[in-house]
N, C-alpha and C positions, 0 to 999 in steps of 0.2 A: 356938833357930831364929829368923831373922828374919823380922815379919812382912811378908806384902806391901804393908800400908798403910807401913810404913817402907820399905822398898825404893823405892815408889811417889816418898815424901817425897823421899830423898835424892836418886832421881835429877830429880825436881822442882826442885831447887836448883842439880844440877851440872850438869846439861844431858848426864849420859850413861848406859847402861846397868849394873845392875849383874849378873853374873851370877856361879854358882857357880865356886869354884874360881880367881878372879881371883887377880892380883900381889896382892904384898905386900912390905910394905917390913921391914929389919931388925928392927925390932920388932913383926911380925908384924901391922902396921896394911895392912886392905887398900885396897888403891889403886885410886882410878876410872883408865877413859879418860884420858889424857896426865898419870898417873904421879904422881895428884895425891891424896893422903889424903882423905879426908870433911871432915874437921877445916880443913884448907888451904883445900880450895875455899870454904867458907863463909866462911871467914877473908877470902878476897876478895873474895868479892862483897859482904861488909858493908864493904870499907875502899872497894870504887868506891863505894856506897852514899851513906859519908860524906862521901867528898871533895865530891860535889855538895848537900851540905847546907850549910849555915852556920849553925854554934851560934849567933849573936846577929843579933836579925831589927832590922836597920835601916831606917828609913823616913825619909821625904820628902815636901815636898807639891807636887803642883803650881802653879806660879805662868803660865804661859804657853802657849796651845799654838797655832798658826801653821801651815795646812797638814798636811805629815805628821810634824812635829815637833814633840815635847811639850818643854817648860821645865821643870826643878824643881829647889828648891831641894832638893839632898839626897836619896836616899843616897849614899856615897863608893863606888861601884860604877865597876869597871875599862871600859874599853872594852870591848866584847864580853859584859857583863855580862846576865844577863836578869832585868826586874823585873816588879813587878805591881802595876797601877795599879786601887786600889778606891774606889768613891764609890758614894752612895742609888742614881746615876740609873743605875747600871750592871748588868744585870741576873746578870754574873758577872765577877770580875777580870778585864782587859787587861792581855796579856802585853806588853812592849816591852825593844827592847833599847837599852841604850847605846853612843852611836857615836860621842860627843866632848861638850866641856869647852866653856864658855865666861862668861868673867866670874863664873867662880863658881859655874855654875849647870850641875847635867847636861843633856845634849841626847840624847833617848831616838824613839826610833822606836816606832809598835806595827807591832806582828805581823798585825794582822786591822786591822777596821774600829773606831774607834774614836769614835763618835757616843755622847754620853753625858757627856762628862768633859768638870768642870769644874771651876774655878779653888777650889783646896783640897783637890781629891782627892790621895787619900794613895797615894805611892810607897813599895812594901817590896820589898826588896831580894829578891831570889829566889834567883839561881844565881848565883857570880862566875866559872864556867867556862865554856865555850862546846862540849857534849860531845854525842855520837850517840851513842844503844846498837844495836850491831851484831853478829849471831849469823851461823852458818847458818843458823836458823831462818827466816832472812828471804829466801831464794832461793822464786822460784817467786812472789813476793809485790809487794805494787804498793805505795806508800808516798806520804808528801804532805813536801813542804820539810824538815820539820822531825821526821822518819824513823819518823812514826805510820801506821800501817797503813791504808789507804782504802778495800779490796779486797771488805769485810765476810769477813777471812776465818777462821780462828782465834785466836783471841788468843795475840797473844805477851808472855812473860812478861819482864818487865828484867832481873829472876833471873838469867835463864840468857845475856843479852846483854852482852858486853864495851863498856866505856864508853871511846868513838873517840876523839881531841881532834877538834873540828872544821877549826881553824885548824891542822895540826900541820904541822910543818917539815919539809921535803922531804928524802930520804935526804940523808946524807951522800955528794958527788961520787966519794969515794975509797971508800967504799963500798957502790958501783953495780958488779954485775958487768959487766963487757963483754956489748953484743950482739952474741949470734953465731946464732942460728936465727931464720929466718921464720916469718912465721903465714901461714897460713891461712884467708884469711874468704870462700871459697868461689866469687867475682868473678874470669873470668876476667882481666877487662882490668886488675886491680889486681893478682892472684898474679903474672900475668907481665913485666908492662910497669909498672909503679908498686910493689914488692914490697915489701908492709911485714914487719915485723921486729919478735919480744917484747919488750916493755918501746919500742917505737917510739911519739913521739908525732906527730900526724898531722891538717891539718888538709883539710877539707871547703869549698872555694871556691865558693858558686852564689848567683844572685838568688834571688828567689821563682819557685815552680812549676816546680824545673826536676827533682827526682826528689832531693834527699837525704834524703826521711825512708824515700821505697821503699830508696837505697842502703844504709840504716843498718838497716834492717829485714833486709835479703837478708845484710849482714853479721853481724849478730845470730845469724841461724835457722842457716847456715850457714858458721861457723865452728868452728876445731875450737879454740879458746880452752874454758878446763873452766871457765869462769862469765862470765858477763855483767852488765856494769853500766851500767845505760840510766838516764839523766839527760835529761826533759823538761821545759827552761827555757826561761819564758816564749808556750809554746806556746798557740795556742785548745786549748780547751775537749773542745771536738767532734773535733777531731786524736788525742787521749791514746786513747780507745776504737777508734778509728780505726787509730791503729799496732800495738796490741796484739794486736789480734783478727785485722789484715789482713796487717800486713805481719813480725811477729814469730811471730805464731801459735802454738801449745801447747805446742810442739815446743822453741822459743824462749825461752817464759817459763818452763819445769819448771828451766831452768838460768841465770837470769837476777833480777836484784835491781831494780825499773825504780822511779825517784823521779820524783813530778810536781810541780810547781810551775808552772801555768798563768798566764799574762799578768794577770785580774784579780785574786789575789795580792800582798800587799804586795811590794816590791823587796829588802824584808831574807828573806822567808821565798824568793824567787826566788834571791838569793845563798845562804841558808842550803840549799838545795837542790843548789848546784852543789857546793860543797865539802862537803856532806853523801856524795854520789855518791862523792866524793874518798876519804873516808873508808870509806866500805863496801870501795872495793879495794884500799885498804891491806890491810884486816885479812883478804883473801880472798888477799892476795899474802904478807902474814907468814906466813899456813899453808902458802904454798912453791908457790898454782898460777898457772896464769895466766890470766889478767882481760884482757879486752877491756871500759874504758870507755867507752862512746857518748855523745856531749852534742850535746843539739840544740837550742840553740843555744848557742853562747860570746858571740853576739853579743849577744842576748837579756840574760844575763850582765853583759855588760856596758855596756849599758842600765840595768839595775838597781842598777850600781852609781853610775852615772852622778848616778841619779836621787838615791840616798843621800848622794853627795856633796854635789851640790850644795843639798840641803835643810840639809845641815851648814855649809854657808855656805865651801865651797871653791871659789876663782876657775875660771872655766870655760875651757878651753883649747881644743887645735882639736877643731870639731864640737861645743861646748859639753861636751865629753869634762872631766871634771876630771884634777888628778894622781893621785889616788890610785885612777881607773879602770888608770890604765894600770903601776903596783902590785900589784892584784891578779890580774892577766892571769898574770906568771910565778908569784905565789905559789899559783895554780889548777894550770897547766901542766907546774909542775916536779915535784908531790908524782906524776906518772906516771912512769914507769920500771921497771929493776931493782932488788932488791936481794941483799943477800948470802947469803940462808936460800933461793935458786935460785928464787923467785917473781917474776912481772914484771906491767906494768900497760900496756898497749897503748892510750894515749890517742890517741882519732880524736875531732874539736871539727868541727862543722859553724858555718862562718861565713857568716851571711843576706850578701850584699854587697849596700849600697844604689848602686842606680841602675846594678847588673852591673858598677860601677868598683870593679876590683881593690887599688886601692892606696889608696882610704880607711881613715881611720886604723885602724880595729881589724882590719881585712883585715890592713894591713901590720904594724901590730903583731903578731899571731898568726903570720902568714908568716914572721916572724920569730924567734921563739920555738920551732916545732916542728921537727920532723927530718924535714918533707916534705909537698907538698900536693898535693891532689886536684881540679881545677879540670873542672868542671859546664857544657857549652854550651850556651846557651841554644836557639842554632841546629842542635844535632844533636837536642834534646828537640824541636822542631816537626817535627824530618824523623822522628819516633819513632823515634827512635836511641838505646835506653835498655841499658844506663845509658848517660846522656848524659857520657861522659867525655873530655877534651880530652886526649889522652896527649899530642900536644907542649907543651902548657902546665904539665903534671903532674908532679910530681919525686919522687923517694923518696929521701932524702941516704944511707940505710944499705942500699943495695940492694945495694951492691959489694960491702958487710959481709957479707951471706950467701946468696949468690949465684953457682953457680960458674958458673967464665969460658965454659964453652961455653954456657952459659944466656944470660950476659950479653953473650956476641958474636950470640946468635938474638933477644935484646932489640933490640940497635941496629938490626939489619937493620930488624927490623919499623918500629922508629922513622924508618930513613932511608926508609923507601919510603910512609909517612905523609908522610916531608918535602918529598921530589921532585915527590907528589901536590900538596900543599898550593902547592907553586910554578905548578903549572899549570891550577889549579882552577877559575878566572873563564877563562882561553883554552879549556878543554873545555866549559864553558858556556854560551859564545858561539856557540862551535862554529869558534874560531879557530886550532884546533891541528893539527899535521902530524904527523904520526907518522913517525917513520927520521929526526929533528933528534938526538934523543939516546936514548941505548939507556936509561940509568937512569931518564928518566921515561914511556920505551912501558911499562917493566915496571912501573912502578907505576901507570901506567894500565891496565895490561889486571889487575893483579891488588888493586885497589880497591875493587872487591863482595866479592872474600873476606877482605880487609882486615878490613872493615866487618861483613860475617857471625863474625868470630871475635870483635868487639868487642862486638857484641849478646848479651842474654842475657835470656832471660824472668825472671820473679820467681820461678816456678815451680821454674823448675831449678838446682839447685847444681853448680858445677864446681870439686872438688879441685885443687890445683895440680900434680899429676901426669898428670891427667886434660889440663889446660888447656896446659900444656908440650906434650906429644903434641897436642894439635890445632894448636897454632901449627905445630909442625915438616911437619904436612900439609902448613898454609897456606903455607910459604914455600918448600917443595919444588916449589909449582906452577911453570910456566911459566919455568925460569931460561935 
């Protein structure tokens, strides 16, 4: 009879239940949770274990450090490498990683603050991978850059956590299923008039203070995506307690994995942050569900990478943007999608726009890259007009894709009688308009308040896309 302190152990290790009466395999070996021996599962978590060791500890010293850039001669550590930098004056090793080559000498970033270190402290090689351990275990849970728990709240064990690649390569194109079903993220004016779609990625248009972390918070709570994955980069401080408690709420976070990385943060652990995110929804999409990613900001992003570059000493291009910011943008953007085990990754990138000019470079860049944007007015947020969403400015490329046509012929109407308004908007203002000039713009003047009532939506309340279908069909049965 097995005892329960062994029971206890085993599932200690495999991360799952054992109970009487379980499968078993042809030689009567019983088998955990997803059909795997005792023997197997340990087998693997001792080979992820290895792979991030390195049998021979190489070291280096420092020769230079400059800013947020350390010098040193030595270790032979790959880009993406993580070392650790020890000296008397340091009161425990600094983590840094390597980010490039020069004359012979590695060029390393820290991680944290790095006050202390000086010329002859010794570089040891650490990790040559660049890897996150990511479980279920971590839903419900709040994490820091570099996918350590902040939360104060149970300890999780690496045991039981699958080792991510950080950087890893985006599906194979040919083996992306087709999009063909919409989500859900419980915003009127986004289900029916901007309609995003699983595995859609999706960018967020707005200055400052105009309502994307409330949008991303009401998409979050009420969504019907089966996990969330909230990525706060580069954010204040004061904002992270702030989104969680207010605008994501319990309800939110019970199914949801949210990573912080805050502005004063080095700009590697703010990048190691975003593609950390990245990684948590792969491995939440290999298990076949779907993931709604949230990043707040891409711009944020890349800023940080900005700043990496160019302490690596790469020429500054437009906006002091280096090349290899605009590099990392698709190799963030493309690991979202389908794949072929019927799981998908719903990337929505909220982009800060400086000075509300749209087509600054990382604006257009991203506009570029995603399958559709969501563009924020600044002037409907002063008239509290929330969510302040500009539908003629806002696109969804894959709305056709899943969309049927009577939906998408009660889309354009609504669109064109936003348009016909929009042409006469300063003449009703004035108060220089005539009414019986043309019939298509009386009708969408007299029916402009309930236009704008079906565009509004408290924080409070969630509207299913069936729900929100049926109230437009009200709204445009009025007055024809």
């Amino acid at each position: 009879m097995r005892s329960p302190h062994r029971i206890r152990e085993r599932e200690r290790h495999c991360g799952g239940s054992i109970g009487p009466g379980g499968k078993r395999d042809r030689a009567g070996v019983e088998l955990l949770p997803g059909g795997k021996s005792f023997v197997k599962c340990c087998l693997d978590r001792y080979e992820q274990a290895v792979e991030t060791v390195s049998p021979i500890r190489a070291e280096g010293q420092v020769i230079k450090s400059v800013g947020t850039i350390i010098e040193g001669r030595g270790p032979a550590v790959p880009v993406g490498g993580i070392c650790r930098i020890v000296s008397p004056n340091l009161g425990r090793p600094i983590e840094a990683e390597a980010v490039g080559f020069k004359e012979g000498r590695i060029l390393l970033m820290p991680l944290c603050k790095c006050e202390g270190i000086q010329p002859g402290s010794t570089i040891i090689a650490d990790r040559y991978g660049a890897r996150v351990g990511v479980g279920s275990e971590m839903l419900g849970r709040i994490l820091d850059g570099l996918g350590d728990p902040i939360d104060h709240g149970p300890f999780i064990s690496s045991a039981r956590l699958r080792q991510m690649d950080l950087y890893a390569v985006p599906v194979n194109p040919m083996e992306r299923s087709r999009i063909r079903e919409p989500l859900d993220v419980g915003v009127r004016s986004i289900n029916c008039l901007v309609t995003l779609a699983k595995g859609q990625r999706a960018a967020i248009m707005a200055g400052s203070g105009v309502g994307k972390s409330v949008l991303l918070g009401m998409m979050a709570r009420y969504t019907k995506a089966d996990v969330n994955v909230i990525a706060l980069i580069g954010e204040r401080g004061r904002e992270v307690r702030e989104f969680i408690e207010r605008d994501l709420g319990q309800e939110g976070l019970k199914r949801s994995v949210v990573i912080v990385a805050t502005s004063d943060t080095s700009p590697l652990i703010r990048m190691r942050g975003a593609y950390a995110a990245a990684a948590v929804a792969e491995f939440f999409r290999d298990e076949g569900k779907d993931v709604l990613l949230l990043m707040d900001s891409i711009t944020r992003f890349a800023m940080a990478a900005r700043e990496v570059g160019l302490a690596a000493g790469e020429p500054p291009t437009n906006k002091a943007y280096p090349p290899s910011t605009f590099a990392h943008l698709p190799n963030l953007v493309e690991r979202a999608g389908t794949n072929a085990k019927g799981g998908s990754i719903t990337g929505i990138y909220t982009v800060l726009v400086e000075g509300d000019d749209m087509n600054e470079p990382i604006a257009d860049a991203v506009r570029s890259l995603v399958d559709g944007h969501i563009v924020l007015d600044r002037r409907l947020a002063s008239q509290g007009h929330y969510p302040a969403v500009d539908i003629l400015s806002s696109v969804s490329r894959l709305m056709n894709e899943v969309m049927e046509k009577n939906r998408m012929t009660r889309a354009y109407e609504f669109r064109r009688l936003l348009a016909d308004y929009s042409k006469i908007e300063d003449l009703v203002n004035l108060g220089a308009y005539e009414k019986g000039q043309n019939k298509k713009t009386d009708r969408a003047l007299d029916m402009i308040e309930d236009l704008h009532g079906f565009l509004r939506q408290s924080v409070e309340t969630a509207s299913s896309m069936d729900e929100a279908w049926k109230e437009m069909e009200q709204v445009l049965r009025k007055k024809k």
